[in-house]
N, C-alpha and C positions, 0 to 999 in steps of 0.2 A: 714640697716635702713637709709633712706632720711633723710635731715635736711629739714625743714623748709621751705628753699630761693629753693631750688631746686624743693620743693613740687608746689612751686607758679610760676616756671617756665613752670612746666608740665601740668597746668590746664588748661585746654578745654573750653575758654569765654563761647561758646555758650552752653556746660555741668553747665558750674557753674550759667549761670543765668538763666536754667532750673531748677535747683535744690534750685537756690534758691526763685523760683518763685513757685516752689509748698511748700516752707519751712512757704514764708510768705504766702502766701495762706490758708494753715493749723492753720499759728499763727494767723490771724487775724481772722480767723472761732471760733477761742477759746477765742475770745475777750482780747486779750494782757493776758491774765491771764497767770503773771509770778511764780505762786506758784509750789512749788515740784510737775512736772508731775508727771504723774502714768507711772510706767515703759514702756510702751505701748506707751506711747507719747514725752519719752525722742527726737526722733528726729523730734520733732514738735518745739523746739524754735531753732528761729535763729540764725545765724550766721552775725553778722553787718557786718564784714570783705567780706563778700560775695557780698554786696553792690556796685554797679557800681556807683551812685552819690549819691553825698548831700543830695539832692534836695528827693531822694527816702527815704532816710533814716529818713530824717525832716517828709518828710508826714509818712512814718509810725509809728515813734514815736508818731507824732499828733492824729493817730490812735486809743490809746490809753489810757485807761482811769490812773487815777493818781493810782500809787503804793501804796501797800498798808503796804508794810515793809520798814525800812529805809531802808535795803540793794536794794531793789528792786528799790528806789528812789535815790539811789545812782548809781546805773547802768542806769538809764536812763539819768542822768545829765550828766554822763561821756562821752555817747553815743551820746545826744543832744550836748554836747559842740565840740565834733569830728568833728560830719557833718557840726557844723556852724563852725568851724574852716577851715576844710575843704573846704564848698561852699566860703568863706572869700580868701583861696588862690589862688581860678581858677580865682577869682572876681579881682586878683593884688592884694590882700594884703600880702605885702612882710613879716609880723612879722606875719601874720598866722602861719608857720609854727613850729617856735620859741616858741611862745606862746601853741601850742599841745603839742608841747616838753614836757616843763615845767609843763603842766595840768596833763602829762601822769606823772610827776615824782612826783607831787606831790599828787595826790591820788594811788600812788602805783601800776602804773597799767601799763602792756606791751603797748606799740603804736599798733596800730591799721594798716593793713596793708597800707592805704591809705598814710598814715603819712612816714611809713618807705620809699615806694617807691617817694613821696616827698624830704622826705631827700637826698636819693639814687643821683636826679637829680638834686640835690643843687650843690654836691658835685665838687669840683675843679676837672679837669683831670690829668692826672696826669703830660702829659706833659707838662701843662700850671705851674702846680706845679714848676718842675723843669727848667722852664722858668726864673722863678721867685728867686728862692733862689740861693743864693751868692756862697756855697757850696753843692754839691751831692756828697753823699756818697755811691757806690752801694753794696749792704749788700749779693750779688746774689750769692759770691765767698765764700771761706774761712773766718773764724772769724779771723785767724788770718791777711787775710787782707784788709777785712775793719776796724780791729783794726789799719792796718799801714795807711788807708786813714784817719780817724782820727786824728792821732798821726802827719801826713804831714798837716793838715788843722790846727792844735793848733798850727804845730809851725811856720806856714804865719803870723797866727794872732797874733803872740808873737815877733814879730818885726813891727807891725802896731805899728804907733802911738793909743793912746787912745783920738781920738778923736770925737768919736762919741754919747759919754755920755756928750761931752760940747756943742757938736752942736744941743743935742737933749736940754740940760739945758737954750742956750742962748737967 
């Protein structure tokens, strides 16, 4: 069984916006009507994550008429807040992505792929990482010895003076 992140390697752009171009095509034939299909039409609503931009996702929400259960109005606020989140980050805005974060955590809900592979390209390399920090530790060997790369890093630092909690106080 594939995870996930592998599943979104393997996808075929020009399959997936095929398929999602007959998904929304279907959904918008049925006028946004988000109520329990009929088994028959279970693979008639979409998939947002299938969405190539913002800008799509905005008009097809716009698409649609207002919900008519709170759960259904909750799923589109969360979706509406996505893509404006999203169109927000291509726009430069740097606390876009921050801000989905936080939206996604706090109505309890998974990111959305957009968001993840934003993150994804946030993230520091690793080399610049270890550019950066004072101590590496490479954890690739035995436990017992990156336990002894540890054990040599406390005890540099236990002959430093302490002074870097006064130059951070002064």
């Amino acid at each position: 069984m594939q995870n996930d992140s592998s599943a979104l390697v393997q996808i075929d752009p020009a399959r997936t916006w095929e398929r999602f171009v007959l998904v929304c095509v279907n959904w918008t034939q049925r006028e946004c009507d988000m109520d329990q299909p009929a088994s028959s039409e279970l693979n008639l609503i979409p998939d947002f994550n299938l969405i190539p931009d913002p800008e799509t996702g905005l008009a097809l929400l716009a698409k649609c008429p207002a919900a008519e259960t709170a759960e259904q109005a909750l799923d589109r606020l969360f979706w509406h807040s996505q893509f404006t989140y999203w169109r927000n980050s291509l726009a430069g805005d740097r606390l876009a992505v921050a801000a989905a974060q936080m939206h996604c955590v706090l109505v309890k809900r998974l990111p959305p792929t957009w968001l993840c592979r934003a993150v994804h390209k946030l993230c520091m390399p690793d080399a610049e990482k270890r550019a950066r920090a004072d101590y590496v530790v490479d954890s690739s060997g035995s436990f017992a010895d990156t336990e002894a790369q540890v054990d040599r890093i406390l005890e540099s630092l236990q002959d430093r003076p302490a002074t870097a909690l006064q130059e951070f106080w002064a």
